[in-house]
C-alpha positions as CSV (number, residue, x, y, z in Angstrom):
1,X,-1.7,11.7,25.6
2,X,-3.0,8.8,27.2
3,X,-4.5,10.8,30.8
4,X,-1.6,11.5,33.0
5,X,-0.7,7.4,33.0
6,X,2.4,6.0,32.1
7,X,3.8,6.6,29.1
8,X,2.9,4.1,25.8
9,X,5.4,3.2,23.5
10,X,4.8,5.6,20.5
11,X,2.9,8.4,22.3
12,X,6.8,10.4,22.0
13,X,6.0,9.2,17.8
14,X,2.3,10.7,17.5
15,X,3.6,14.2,19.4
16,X,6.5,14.7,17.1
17,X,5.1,13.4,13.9
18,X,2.3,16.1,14.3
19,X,4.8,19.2,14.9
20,X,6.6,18.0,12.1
21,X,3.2,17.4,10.2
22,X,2.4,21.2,10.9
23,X,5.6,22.7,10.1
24,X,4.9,21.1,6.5
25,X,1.4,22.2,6.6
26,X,2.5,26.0,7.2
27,X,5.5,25.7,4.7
28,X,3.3,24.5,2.1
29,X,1.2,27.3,2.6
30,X,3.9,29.9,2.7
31,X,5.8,28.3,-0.9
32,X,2.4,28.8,-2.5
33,X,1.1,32.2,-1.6
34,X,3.7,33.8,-3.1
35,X,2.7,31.5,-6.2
36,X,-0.6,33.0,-6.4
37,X,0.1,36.9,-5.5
38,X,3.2,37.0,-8.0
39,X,5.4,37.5,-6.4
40,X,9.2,36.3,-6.2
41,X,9.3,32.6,-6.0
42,X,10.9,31.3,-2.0
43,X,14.6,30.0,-2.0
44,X,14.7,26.1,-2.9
45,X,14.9,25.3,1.1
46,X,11.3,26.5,1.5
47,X,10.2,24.2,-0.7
48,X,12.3,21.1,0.6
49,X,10.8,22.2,4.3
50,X,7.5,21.3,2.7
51,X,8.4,17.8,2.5
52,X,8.5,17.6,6.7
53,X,4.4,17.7,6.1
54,X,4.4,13.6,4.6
55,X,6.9,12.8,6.9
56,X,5.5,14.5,10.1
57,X,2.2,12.1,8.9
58,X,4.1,8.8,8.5
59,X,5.5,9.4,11.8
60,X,2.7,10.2,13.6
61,X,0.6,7.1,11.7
62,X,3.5,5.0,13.0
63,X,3.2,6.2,16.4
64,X,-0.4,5.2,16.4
65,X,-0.1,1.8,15.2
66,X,2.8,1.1,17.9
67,X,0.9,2.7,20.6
68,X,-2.2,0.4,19.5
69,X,-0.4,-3.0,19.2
70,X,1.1,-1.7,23.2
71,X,-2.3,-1.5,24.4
72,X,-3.7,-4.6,22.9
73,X,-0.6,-6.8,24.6
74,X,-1.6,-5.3,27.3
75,X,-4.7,-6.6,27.7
């Protein structure tokens, strides 16, 4: 994340807020095609999975923000 240097605080954040960010993306996109080709609606979980997509984003915005305030005490 940062080029093979030390770890900054929130780097871990960023990485895990995106694969949860992408879970949510492709569970979004799995509730909703059966939506559109009619066909039987996905089991309540599929649709609470979705909800990993705004957190995965929150996470990953957090992330950047702490990795950013890192680098500027740094310097």
């Amino acid at each position: 994340m940062n080029g093979g240097s030390s770890p900054v605080p929130g780097d871990r954040l960023v990485l895990v807020g995106g694969v949860l960010f992408v879970v949510g993306a492709v569970s979004c996109v799995a509730t909703v095609a059966p939506l559109l080709l009619g066909a039987d609606r996905l089991p309540l979980v599929a649709y609470l999975v979705t909800l990993l997509a705004p957190l995965g984003f929150g996470l990953a915005l957090a992330g950047v923000l702490v990795s950013a305030r890192a680098r500027r005490r740094r310097s």
